[in-house]
C-alpha positions in Angstrom: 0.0 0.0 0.0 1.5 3.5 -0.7 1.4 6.7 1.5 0.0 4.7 4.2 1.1 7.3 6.8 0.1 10.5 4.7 -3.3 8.8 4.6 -3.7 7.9 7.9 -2.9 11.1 9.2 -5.4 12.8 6.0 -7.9 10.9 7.6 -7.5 11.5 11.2 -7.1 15.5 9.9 -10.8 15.4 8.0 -12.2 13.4 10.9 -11.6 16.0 13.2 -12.6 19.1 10.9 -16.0 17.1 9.9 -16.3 16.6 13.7 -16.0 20.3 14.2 -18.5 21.3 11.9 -20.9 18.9 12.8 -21.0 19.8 16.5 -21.0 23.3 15.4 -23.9 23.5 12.6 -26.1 20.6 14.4 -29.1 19.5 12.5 -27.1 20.2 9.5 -26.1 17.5 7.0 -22.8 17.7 5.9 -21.7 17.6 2.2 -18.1 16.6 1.5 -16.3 16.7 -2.1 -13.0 15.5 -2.6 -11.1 13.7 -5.7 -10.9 10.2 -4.6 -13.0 7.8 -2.4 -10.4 7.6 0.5 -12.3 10.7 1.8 -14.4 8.3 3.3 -11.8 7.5 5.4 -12.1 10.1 7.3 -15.7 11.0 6.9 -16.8 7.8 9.0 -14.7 8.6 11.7 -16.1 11.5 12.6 -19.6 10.4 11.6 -19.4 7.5 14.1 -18.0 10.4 17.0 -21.3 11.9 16.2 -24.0 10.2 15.1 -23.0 6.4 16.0 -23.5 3.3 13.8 -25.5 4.5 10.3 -25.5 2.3 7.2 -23.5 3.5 3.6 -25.2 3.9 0.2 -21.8 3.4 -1.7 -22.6 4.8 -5.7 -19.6 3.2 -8.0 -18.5 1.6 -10.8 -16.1 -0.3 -8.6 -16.4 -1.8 -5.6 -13.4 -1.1 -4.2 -13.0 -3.9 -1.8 -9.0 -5.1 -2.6 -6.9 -4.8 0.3 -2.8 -3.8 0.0 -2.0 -7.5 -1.5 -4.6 -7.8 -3.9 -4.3 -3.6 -5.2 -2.3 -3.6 -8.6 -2.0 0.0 -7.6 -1.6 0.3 -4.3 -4.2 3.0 -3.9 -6.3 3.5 -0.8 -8.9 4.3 -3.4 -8.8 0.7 -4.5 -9.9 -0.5 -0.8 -12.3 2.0 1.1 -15.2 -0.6 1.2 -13.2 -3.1 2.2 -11.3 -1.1 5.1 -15.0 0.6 6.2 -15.8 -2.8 6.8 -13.5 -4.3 8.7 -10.7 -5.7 5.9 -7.7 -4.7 5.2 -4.5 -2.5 6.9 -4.9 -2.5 11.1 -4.1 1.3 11.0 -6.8 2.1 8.3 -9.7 0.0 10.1 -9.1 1.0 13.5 -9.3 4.8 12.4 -12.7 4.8 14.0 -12.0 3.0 17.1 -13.1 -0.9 17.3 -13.7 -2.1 13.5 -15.6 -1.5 11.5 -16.5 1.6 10.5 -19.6 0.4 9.1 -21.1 -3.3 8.9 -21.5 -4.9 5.4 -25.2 -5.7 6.3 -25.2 -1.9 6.5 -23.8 -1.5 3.2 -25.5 -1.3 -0.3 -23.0 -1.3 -3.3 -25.2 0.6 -6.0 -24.0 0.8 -9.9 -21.1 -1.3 -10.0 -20.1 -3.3 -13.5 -20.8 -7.1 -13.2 -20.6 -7.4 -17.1 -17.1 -7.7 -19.7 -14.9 -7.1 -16.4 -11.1 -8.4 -16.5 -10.0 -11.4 -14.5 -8.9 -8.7 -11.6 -11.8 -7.3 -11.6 -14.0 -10.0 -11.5 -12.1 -11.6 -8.4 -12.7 -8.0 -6.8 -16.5 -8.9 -7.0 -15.6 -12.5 -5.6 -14.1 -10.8 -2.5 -17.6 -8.8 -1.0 -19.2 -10.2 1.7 -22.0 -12.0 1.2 -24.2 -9.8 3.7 -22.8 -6.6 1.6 -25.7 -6.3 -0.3 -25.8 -5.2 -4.1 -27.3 -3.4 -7.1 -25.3 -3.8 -10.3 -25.1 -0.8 -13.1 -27.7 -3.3 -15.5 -30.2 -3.6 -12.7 -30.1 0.8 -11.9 -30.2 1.4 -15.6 -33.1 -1.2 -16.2 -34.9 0.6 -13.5 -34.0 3.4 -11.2 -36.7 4.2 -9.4 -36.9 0.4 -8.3 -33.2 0.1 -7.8 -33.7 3.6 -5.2 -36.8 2.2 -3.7 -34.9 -1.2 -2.8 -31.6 0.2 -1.8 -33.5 3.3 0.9 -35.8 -0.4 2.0 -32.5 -2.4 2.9 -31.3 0.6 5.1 -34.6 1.9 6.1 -34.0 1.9 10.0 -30.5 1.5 9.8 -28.3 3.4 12.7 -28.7 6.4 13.0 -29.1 7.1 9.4 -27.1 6.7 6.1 -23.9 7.9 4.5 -24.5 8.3 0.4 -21.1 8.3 -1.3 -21.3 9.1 -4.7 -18.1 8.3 -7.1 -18.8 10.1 -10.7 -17.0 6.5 -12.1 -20.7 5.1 -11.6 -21.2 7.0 -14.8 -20.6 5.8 -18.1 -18.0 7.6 -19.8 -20.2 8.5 -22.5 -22.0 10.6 -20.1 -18.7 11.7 -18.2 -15.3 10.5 -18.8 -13.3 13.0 -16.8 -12.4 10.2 -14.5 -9.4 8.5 -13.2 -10.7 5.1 -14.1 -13.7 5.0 -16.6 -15.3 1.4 -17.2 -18.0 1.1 -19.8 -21.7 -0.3 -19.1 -22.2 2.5 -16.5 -25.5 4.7 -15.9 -26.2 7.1 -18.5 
């Protein structure tokens, strides 16, 4: 894994700003934007410190559940899920306290390909938990409103609410591909 340190202490440093303006603006809902899905990271930090256990809408082409031997990169950003939930680097999944961040039962992986994927990429898929529950790209662009309606019942009563994280790689690059790894058969 690369920059292990500089992300660890990224993430410690947005946890406590998030946890700042949470206490500060209460009843507010916070919006975060950042370039790469290691914000999360810190974001659920400081989301347990203030809210407790909540569930994760997690909107991407990937599922990003590879762990430091499995990366061909190396990238945090090719592990959040898996490190939210439990698997993966100590340091990274006890950056919340007592692992993990959020339960896979508490997760729904929304818009990720399941079609024409590479042999890596289809082990990736291999690798979710089995109570991480799903919503491929086909099923979303057969019908959204369906795919929404399912994916708000899963989490309905989850914690103390949900997380959405939206990567703009759930998008087919003929819609938008302005991202660092675009991956055809993505919502329109």
């Amino acid at each position: 894994m690369i920059a292990l340190s500089e992300t660890v202490r990224a993430a410690h440093a947005l946890a406590d700003d998030l946890a700042v303006a949470m206490a500060d603006l209460p009843g507010r809902r916070p919006l975060v934007v950042g370039g790469d899905c290691s914000i999360l990271l810190g974001i659920f930090p400081a989301l347990r410190r203030h809210l407790g256990s909540l569930g994760l809408w997690f909107v991407d082409g990937h599922p990003d559940y590879l762990d430091g031997r499995s990366s061909d990169t190396g990238e945090t950003a090719d592990m959040e899920l898996a490190v939210l939930t439990g698997v993966g680097n100590d340091e990274l999944i006890a950056l919340a306290g007592m692992p993990p961040m959020v339960r896979a039962c508490d997760t729904v992986l929304i818009g990720h390909r399941t079609g024409g994927l590479d042999a890596a990429s289809a082990a990736e898929l291999v690798r979710l938990p089995s109570d991480l529950r799903r919503i491929d790209a086909p099923t979303v662009v057969g019908d959204a409103v369906v795919a929404g309606r399912q994916a708000a019942e899963w989490l309905a009563g989850t914690g103390n609410g949900v997380w959405l994280h939206l990567d703009l790689d759930v998008l087919d690059p003929e819609s938008l591909s302005a991202v660092t790894y675009p991956q055809p058969g993505g919502l329109l």
